[in-house]
Backbone as CSV, one residue per row, in Angstrom:
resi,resn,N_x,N_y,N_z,CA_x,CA_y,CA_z,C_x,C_y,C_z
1,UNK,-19.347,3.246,15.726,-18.548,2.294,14.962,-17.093,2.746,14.963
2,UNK,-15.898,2.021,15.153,-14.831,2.485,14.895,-14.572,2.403,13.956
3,UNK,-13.855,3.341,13.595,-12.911,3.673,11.967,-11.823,2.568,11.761
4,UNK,-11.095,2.459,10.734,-10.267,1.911,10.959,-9.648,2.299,8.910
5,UNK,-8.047,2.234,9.488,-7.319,2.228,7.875,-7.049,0.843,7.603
6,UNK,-6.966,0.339,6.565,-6.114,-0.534,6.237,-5.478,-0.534,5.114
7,UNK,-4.388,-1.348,4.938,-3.271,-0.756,3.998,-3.260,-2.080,3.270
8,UNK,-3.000,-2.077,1.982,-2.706,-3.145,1.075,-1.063,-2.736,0.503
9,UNK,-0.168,-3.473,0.926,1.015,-3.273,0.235,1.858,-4.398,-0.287
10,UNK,2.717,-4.594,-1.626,3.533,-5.330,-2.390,3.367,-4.941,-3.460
11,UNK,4.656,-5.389,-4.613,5.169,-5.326,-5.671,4.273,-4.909,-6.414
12,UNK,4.389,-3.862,-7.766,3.364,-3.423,-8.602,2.770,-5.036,-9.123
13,UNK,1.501,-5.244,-9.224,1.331,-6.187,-10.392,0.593,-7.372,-8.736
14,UNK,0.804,-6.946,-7.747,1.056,-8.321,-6.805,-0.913,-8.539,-6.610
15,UNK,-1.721,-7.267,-7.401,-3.520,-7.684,-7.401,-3.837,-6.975,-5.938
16,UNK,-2.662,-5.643,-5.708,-3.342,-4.250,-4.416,-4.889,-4.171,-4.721
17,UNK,-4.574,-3.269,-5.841,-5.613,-2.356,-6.195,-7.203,-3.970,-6.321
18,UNK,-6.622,-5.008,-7.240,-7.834,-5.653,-7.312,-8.578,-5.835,-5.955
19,UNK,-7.796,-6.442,-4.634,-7.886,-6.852,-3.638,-8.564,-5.575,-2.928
20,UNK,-7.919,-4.535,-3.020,-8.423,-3.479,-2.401,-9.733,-3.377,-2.569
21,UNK,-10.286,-3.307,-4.331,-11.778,-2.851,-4.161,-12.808,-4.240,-4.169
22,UNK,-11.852,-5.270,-4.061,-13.170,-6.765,-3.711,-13.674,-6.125,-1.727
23,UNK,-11.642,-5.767,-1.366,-12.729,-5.604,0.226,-13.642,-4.483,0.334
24,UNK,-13.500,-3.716,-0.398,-14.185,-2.607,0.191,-16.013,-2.367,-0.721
25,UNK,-15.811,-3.167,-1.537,-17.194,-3.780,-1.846,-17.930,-4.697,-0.768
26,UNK,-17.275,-5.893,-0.466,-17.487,-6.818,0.761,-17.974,-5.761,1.786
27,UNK,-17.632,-5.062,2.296,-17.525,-4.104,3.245,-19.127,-3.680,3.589
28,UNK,-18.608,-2.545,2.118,-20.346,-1.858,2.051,-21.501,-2.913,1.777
29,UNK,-21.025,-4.087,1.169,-22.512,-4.862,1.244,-22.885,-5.445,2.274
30,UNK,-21.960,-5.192,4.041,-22.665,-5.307,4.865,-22.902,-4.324,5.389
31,UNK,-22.605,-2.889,5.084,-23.117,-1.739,5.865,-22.344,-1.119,6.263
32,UNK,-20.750,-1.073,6.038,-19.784,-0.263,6.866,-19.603,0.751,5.177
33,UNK,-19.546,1.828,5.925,-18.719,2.932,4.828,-17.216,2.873,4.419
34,UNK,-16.937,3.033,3.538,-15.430,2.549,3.374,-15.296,3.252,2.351
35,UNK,-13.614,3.867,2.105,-13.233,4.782,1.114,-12.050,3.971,0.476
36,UNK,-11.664,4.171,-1.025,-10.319,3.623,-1.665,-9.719,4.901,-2.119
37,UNK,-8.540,4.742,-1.391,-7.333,5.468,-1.887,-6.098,4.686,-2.527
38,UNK,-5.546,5.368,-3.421,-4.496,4.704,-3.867,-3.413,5.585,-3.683
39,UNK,-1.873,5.340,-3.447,-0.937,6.539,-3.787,0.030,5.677,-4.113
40,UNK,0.744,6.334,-5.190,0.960,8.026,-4.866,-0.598,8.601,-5.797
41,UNK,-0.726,9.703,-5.533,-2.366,10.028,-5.926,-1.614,10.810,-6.832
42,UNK,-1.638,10.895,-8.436,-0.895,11.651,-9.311,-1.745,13.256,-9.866
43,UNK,-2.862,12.844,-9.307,-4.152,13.939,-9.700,-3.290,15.438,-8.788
44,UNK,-2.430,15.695,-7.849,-2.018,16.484,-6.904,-0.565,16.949,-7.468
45,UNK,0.166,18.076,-7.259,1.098,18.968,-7.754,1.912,17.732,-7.682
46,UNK,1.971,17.498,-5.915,3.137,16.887,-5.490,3.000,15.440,-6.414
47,UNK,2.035,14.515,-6.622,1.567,13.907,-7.268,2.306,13.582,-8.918
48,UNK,1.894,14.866,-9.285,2.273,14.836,-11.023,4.047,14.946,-10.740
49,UNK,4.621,15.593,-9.860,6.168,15.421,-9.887,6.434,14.115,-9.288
50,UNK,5.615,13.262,-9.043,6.296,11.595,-8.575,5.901,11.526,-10.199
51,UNK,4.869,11.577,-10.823,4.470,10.969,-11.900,6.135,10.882,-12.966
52,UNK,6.032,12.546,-12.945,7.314,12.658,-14.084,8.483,12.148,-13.499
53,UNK,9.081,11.747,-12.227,9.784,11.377,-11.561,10.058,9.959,-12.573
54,UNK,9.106,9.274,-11.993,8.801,7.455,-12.531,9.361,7.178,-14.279
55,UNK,8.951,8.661,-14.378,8.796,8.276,-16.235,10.278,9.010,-16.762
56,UNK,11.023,9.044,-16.032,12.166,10.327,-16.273,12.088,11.554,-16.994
57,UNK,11.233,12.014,-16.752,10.712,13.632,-16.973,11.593,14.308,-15.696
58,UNK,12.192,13.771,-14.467,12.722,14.173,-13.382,13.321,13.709,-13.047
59,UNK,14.618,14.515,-12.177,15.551,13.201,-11.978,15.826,13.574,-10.665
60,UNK,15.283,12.897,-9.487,15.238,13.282,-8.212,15.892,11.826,-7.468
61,UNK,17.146,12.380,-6.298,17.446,11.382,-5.654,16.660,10.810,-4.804
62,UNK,17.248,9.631,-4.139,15.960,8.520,-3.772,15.602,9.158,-2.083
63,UNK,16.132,9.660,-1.125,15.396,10.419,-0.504,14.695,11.876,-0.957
64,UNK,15.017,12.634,-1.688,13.981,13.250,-2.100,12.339,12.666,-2.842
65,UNK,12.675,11.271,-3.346,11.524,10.824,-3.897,10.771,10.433,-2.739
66,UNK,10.872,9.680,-1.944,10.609,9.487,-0.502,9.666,10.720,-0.112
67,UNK,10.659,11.945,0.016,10.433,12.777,0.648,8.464,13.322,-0.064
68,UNK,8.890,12.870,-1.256,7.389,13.594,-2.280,6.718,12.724,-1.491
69,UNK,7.033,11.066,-1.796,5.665,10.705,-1.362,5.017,10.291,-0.308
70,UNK,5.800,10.675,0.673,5.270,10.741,2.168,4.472,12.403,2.502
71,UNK,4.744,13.540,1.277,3.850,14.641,1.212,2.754,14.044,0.339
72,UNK,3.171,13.779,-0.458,1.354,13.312,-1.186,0.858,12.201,-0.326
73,UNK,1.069,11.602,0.357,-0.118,10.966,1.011,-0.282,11.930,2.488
74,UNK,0.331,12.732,2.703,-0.112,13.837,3.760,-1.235,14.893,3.188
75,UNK,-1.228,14.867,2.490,-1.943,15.891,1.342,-3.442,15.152,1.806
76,UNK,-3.621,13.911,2.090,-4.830,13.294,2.401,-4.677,12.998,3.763
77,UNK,-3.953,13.484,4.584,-3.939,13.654,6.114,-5.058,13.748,7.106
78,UNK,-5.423,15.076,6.842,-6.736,15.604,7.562,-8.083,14.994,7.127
79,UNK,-8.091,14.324,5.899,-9.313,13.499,5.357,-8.864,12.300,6.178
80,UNK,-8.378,11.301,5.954,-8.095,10.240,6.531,-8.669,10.690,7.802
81,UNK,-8.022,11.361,8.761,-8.374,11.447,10.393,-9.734,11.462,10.434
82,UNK,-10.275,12.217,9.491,-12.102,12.752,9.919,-12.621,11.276,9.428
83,UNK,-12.160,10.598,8.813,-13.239,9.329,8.148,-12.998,8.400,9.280
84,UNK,-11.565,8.163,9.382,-11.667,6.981,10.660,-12.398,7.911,12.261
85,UNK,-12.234,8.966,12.180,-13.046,9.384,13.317,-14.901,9.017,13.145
86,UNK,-15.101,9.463,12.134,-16.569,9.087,11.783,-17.225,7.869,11.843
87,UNK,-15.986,6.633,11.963,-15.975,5.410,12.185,-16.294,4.699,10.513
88,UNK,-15.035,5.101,9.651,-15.434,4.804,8.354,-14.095,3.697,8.098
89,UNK,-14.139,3.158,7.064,-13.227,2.091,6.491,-12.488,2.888,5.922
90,UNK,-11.003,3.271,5.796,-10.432,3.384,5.140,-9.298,2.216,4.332
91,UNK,-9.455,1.916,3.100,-8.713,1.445,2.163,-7.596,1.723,1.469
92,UNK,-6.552,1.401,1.561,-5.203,2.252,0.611,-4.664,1.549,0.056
93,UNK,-4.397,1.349,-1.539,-3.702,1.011,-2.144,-2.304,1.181,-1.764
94,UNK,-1.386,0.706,-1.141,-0.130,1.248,-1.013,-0.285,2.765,-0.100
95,UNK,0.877,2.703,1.148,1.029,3.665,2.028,2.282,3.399,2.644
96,UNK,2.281,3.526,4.403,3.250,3.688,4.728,4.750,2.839,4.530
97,UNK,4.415,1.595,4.163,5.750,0.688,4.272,6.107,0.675,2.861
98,UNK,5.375,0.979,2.281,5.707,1.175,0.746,7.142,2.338,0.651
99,UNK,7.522,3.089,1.623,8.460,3.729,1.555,9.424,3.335,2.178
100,UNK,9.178,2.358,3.141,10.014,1.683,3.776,10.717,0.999,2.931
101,UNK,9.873,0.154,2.090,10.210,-1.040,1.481,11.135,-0.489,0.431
102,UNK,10.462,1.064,-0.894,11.572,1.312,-1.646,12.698,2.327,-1.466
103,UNK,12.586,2.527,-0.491,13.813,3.251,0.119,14.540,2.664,0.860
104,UNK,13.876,1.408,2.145,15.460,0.594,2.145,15.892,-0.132,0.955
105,UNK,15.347,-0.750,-0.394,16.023,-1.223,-0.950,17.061,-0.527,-2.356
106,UNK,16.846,1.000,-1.540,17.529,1.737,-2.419,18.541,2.263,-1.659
107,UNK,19.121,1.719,-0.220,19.784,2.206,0.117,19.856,2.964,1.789
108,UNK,18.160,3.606,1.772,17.838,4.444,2.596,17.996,3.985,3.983
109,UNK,17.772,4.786,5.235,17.663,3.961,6.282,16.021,3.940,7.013
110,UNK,15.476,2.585,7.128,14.512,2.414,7.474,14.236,3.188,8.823
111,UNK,14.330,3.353,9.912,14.093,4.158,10.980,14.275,5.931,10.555
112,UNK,15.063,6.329,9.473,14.481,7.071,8.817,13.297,7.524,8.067
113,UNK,13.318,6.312,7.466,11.979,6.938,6.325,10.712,6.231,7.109
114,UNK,10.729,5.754,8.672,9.722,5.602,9.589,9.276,6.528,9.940
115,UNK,10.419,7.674,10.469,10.964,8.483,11.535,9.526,10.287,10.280
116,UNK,10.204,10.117,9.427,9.294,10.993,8.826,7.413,11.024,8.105
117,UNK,7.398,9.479,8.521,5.791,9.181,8.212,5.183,9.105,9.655
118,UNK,5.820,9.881,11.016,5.278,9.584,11.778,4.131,10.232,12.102
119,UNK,3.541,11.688,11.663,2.447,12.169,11.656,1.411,11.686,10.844
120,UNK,1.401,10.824,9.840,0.448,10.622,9.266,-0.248,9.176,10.330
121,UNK,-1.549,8.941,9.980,-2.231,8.226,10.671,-2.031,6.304,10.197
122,UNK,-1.825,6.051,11.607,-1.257,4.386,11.302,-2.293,3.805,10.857
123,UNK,-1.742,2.244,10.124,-2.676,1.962,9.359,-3.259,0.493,10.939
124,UNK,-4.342,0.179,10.983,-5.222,-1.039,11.830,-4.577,-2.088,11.396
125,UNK,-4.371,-2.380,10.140,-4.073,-3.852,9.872,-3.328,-3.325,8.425
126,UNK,-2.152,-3.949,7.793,-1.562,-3.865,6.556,-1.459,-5.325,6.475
127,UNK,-1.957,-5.560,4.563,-2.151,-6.912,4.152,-0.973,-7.135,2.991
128,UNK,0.236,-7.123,3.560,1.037,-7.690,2.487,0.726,-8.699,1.431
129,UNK,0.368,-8.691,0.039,0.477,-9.350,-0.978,1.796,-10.123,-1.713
130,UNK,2.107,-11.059,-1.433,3.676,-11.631,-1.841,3.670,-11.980,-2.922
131,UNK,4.895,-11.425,-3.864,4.691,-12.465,-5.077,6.409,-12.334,-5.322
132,UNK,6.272,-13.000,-6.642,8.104,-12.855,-6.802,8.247,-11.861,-7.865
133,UNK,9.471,-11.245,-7.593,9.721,-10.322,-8.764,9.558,-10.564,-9.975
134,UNK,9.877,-11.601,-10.523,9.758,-12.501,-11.816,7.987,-11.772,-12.146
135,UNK,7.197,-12.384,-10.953,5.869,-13.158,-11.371,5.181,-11.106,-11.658
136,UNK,6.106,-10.731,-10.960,5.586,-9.017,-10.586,5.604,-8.344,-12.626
137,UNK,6.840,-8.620,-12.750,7.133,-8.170,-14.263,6.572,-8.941,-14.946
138,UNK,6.320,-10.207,-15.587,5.518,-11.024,-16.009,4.052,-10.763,-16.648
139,UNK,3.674,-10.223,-15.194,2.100,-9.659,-15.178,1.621,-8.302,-15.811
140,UNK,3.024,-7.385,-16.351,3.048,-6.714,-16.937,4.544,-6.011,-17.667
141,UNK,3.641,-6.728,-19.506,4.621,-6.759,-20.188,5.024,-5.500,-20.736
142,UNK,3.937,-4.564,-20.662,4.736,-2.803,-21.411,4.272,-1.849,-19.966
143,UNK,4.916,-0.621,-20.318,4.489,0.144,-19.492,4.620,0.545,-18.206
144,UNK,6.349,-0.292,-18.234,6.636,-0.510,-16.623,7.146,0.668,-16.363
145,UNK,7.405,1.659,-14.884,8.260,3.107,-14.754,9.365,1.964,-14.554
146,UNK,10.431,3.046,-14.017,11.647,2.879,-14.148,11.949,2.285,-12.871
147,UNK,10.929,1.791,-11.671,11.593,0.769,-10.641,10.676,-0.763,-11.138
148,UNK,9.712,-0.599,-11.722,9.163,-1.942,-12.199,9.852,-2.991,-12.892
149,UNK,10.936,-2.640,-13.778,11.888,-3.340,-14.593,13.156,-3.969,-14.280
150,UNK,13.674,-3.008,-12.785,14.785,-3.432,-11.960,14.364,-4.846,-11.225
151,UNK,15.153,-5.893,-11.683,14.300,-6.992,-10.768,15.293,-7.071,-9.151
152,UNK,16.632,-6.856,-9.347,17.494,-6.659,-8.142,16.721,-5.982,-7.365
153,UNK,16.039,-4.550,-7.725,15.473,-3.628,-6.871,14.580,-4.823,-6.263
154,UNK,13.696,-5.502,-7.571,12.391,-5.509,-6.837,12.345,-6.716,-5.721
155,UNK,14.117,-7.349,-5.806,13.977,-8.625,-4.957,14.566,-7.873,-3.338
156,UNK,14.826,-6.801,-3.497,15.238,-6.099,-2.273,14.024,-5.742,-1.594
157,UNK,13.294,-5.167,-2.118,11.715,-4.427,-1.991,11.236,-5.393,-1.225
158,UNK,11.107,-6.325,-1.986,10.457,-7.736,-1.676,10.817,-8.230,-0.184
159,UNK,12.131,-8.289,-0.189,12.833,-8.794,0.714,12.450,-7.960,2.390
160,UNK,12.351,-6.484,2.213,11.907,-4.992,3.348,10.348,-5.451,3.484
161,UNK,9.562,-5.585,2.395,8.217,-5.882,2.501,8.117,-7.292,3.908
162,UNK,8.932,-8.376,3.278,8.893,-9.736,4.377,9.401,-9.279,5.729
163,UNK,10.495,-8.540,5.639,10.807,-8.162,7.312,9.802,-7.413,8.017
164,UNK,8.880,-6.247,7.432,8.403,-5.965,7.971,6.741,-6.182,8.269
165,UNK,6.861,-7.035,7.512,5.338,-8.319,7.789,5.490,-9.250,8.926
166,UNK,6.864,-8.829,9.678,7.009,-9.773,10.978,6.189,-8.707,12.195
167,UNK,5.719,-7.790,11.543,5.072,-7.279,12.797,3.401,-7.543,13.059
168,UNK,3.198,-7.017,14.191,1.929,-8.034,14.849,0.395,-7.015,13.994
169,UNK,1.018,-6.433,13.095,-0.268,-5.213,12.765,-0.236,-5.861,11.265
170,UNK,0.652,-6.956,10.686,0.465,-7.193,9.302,0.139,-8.430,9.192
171,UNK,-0.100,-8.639,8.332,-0.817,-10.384,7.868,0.060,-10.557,6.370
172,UNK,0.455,-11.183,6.061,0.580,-11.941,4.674,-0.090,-12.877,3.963
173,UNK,0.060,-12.656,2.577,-0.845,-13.465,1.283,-0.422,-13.628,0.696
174,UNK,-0.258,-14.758,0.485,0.283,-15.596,-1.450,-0.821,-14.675,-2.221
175,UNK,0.042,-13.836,-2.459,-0.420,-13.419,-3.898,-0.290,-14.181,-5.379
176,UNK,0.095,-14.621,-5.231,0.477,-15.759,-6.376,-0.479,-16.650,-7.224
177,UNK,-1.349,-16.232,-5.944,-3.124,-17.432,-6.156,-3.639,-16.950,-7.260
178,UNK,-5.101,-17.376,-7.520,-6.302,-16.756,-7.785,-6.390,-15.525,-6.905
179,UNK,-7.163,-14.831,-7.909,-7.693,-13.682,-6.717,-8.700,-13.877,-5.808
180,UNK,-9.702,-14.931,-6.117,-10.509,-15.555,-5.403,-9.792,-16.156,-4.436
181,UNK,-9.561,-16.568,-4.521,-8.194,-17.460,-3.345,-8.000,-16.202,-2.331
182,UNK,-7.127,-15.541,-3.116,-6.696,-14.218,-2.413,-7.358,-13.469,-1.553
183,UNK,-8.599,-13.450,-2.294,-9.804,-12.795,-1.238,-10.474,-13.598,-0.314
184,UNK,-10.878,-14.707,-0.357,-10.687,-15.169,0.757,-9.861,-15.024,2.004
185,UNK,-8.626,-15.329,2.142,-7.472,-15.052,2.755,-7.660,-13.608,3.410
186,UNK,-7.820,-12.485,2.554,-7.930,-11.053,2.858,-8.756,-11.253,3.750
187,UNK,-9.941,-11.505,3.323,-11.855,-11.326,4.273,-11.572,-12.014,5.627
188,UNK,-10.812,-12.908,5.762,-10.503,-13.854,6.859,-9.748,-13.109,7.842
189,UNK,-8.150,-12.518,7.192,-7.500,-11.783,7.547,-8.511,-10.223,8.752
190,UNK,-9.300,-10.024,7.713,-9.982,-8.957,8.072,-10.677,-8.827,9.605
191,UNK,-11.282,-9.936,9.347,-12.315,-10.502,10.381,-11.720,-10.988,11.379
192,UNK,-10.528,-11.317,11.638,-9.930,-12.006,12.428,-8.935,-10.793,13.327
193,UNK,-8.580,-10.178,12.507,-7.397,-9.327,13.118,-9.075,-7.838,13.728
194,UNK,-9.892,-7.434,12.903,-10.426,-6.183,13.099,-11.624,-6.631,13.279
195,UNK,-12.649,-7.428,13.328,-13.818,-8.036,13.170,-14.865,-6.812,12.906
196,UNK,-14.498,-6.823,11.247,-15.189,-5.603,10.617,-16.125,-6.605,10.119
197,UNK,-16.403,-7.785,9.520,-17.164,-7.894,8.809,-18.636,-8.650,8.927
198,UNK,-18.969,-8.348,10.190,-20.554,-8.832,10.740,-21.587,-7.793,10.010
199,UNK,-22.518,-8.226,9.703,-23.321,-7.083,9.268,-23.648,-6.303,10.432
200,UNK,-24.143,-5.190,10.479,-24.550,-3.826,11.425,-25.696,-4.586,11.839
């Protein structure tokens, strides 16, 4: 069986994480193994310093923040390789363009913050979730870190996320829907781009 990653990325709030574990349920109830990761993974050193980062416990410039969390998802490097070698599903809440996205809209240069995620393992298919910044904050009224509340940021973000959904490895989704809606769209997405989802 081949392995394969796939990446769920957009705006906090845009229904990653929900979307993530409808596919990877779908998945195993036809027989493929599949793992969910989310990052930044805060359970890890590098981890808890994005955490305090977010919450201003830290005050780290925006390529050094970068810099953390392209190590915490390296930190799951050598796992990733052995699962898609084993021919397993990998799932990620948020990964590589997620740094793309908040580091060019902080300024950074994208062929940079490419240029340093290039050892980690590419993702098969990334499923951009679209929504609007508005609808992103909306969906959550307390508890935002300190890039959730910027809506300028988050229409820049937004904006890096759409350019780079012009490539032939990503798909886009009105996130905006139902999640039912949504998942549909995903499962389709899935099957169409990776044809993971026949039973064994």
């Amino acid at each position: 069986m081949t392995g394969h990653l796939i990446a769920f990325e957009g705006l906090d709030q845009s229904g990653k994480q929900t979307q993530a574990e409808l596919l990877r349920d779908h998945l195993t109830a036809l027989g493929r193994v599949s793992r969910l990761l989310s990052f930044p993974d805060y359970a890890t050193a590098i981890g808890g310093e994005i955490h305090k980062a977010l919450h201003h416990e830290r005050d780290y410039p925006a390529d050094v923040m970068q810099l953390l969390y392209v190590a915490n998802r390296g930190e799951k490097r050598a796992e990733i390789e052995d699962w898609i070698r084993s021919g397993e599903v990998v799932i990620c809440d948020r990964y590589l363009a997620s740094s793309i996205a908040y580091g060019e809209a902080q300024g950074l240069d994208a062929r940079w913050l490419t240029e340093i995620q290039r050892f980690l393992p590419s993702a098969s298919l990334t499923i951009f979730l679209d929504i609007p910044p508005e609808m992103a904050v909306s969906r959550k009224a307390a508890g935002r870190d300190r890039f959730e509340r910027d809506l300028e940021l988050l229409a820049r973000v937004r904006g890096s996320y759409r350019r780079q959904s012009t490539a032939l490895e990503w798909v886009a989704v009105d996130g905006a829907r139902a999640k039912e809606s949504v998942a549909a769209d995903v499962i389709r997405a899935v099957e169409s781009r990776l044809g993971l989802l026949s039973p064994r």
